[in-house]
N, C-alpha and C positions, 0 to 999 in steps of 0.2 A: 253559725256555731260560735263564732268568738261574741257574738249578744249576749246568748245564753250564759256562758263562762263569767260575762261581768256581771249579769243578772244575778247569777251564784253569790260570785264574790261582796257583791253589795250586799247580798240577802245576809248572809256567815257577816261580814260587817257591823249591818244593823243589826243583828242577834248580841256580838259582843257590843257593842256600843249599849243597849237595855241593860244585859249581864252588870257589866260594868260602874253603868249608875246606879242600878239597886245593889250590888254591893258596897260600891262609896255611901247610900242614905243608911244600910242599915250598921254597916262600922264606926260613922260617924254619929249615929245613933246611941250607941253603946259604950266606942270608946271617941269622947270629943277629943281634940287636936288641939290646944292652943293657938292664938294667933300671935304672932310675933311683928310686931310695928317696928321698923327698924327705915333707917335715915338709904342706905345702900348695904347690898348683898358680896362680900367677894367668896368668890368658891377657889380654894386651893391658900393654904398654910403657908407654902414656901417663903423663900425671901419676897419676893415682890410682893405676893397677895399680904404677908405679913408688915411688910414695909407700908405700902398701900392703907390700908387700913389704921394702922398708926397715922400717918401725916395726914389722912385724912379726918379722924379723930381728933390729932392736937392742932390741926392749922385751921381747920372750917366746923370745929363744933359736931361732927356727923356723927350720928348713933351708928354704928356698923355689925352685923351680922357673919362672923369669920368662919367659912364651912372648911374643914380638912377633913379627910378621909381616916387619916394615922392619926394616933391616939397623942403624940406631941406636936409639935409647930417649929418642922424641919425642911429644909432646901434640897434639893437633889445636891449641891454641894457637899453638905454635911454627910448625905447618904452614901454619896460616891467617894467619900474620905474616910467613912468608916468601915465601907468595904460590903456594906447593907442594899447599894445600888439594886432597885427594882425596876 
Protein backbone atom coordinates (compact mmCIF):
# COMPACT_ATOMS: atom_id res chain seq x y z
CA UNK A 1 0.00 0.00 0.00
CA UNK A 2 2.52 2.74 1.03
CA UNK A 3 4.29 1.68 -2.99
CA UNK A 4 1.49 2.55 -4.51
CA UNK A 5 0.78 6.06 -2.60
CA UNK A 6 4.52 7.05 -3.59
CA UNK A 7 3.77 5.70 -7.03
CA UNK A 8 0.89 8.32 -6.94
CA UNK A 9 2.68 11.01 -5.49
CA UNK A 10 5.60 10.71 -8.09
CA UNK A 11 3.08 10.31 -10.89
CA UNK A 12 0.88 14.00 -9.57
CA UNK A 13 4.75 15.10 -9.42
CA UNK A 14 5.85 14.30 -12.78
CA UNK A 15 2.54 15.82 -14.22
CA UNK A 16 3.26 19.32 -12.41
CA UNK A 17 6.90 19.06 -13.10
CA UNK A 18 5.73 18.90 -17.53
CA UNK A 19 2.65 21.56 -16.39
CA UNK A 20 5.26 23.76 -15.13
CA UNK A 21 7.92 23.85 -17.89
CA UNK A 22 5.51 24.27 -20.64
CA UNK A 23 4.13 27.11 -18.91
CA UNK A 24 7.67 28.77 -18.03
CA UNK A 25 8.44 28.07 -22.40
CA UNK A 26 5.29 29.41 -23.47
CA UNK A 27 5.31 32.87 -20.87
CA UNK A 28 8.85 33.14 -21.67
CA UNK A 29 7.91 32.97 -24.99
CA UNK A 30 5.57 35.80 -25.06
CA UNK A 31 6.51 37.85 -22.30
CA UNK A 32 10.84 37.76 -22.23
CA UNK A 33 12.32 38.59 -18.79
CA UNK A 34 15.40 40.62 -18.73
CA UNK A 35 18.47 39.28 -17.46
CA UNK A 36 20.03 41.40 -14.88
CA UNK A 37 24.07 40.77 -14.49
CA UNK A 38 24.85 42.20 -11.31
CA UNK A 39 28.26 41.76 -9.02
CA UNK A 40 25.91 40.29 -5.64
CA UNK A 41 22.13 39.98 -4.82
CA UNK A 42 21.10 41.29 -1.16
CA UNK A 43 17.39 40.69 -0.46
CA UNK A 44 15.95 42.93 2.30
CA UNK A 45 16.06 47.11 2.42
CA UNK A 46 16.72 47.48 6.02
CA UNK A 47 19.70 48.81 7.75
CA UNK A 48 22.14 46.21 7.27
CA UNK A 49 21.05 44.84 3.75
CA UNK A 50 21.10 48.64 3.01
CA UNK A 51 24.38 49.38 4.91
CA UNK A 52 25.78 46.24 3.06
CA UNK A 53 25.16 47.14 -0.17
CA UNK A 54 26.57 50.62 0.06
CA UNK A 55 30.13 49.51 1.53
CA UNK A 56 30.16 46.96 -0.62
CA UNK A 57 29.48 49.27 -3.55
CA UNK A 58 32.05 52.16 -2.36
CA UNK A 59 34.83 49.82 -0.78
CA UNK A 60 35.11 46.88 -3.65
CA UNK A 61 33.65 48.33 -6.76
CA UNK A 62 30.50 45.79 -6.64
CA UNK A 63 27.49 46.20 -8.96
CA UNK A 64 24.68 45.20 -6.30
CA UNK A 65 21.14 44.24 -6.92
CA UNK A 66 19.06 45.62 -3.64
CA UNK A 67 15.53 43.45 -3.37
CA UNK A 68 12.94 45.05 -0.63
CA UNK A 69 9.65 44.02 -0.50
CA UNK A 70 8.23 47.91 0.68
CA UNK A 71 7.98 50.45 -1.57
CA UNK A 72 10.88 52.66 0.41
CA UNK A 73 14.33 51.46 2.15
CA UNK A 74 13.26 51.25 5.85
CA UNK A 75 14.68 49.25 9.16
CA UNK A 76 12.21 47.60 11.42
CA UNK A 77 13.67 50.50 13.55
CA UNK A 78 12.16 53.14 11.67
CA UNK A 79 8.99 51.07 11.56
CA UNK A 80 8.77 50.35 15.10
CA UNK A 81 9.32 54.11 15.84
CA UNK A 82 6.69 55.22 13.73
CA UNK A 83 4.41 52.98 15.31
CA UNK A 84 3.88 51.03 11.52
CA UNK A 85 5.71 47.77 13.16
CA UNK A 86 4.68 44.81 10.87
Amino acid sequence: MHGSKFWTYRASLNALVRALALSEAVIAEQYPLPTVDKDLVILGGGASGTYAAVRLREDYGKSILLIEKEPVLVGISIKTVSGKHS
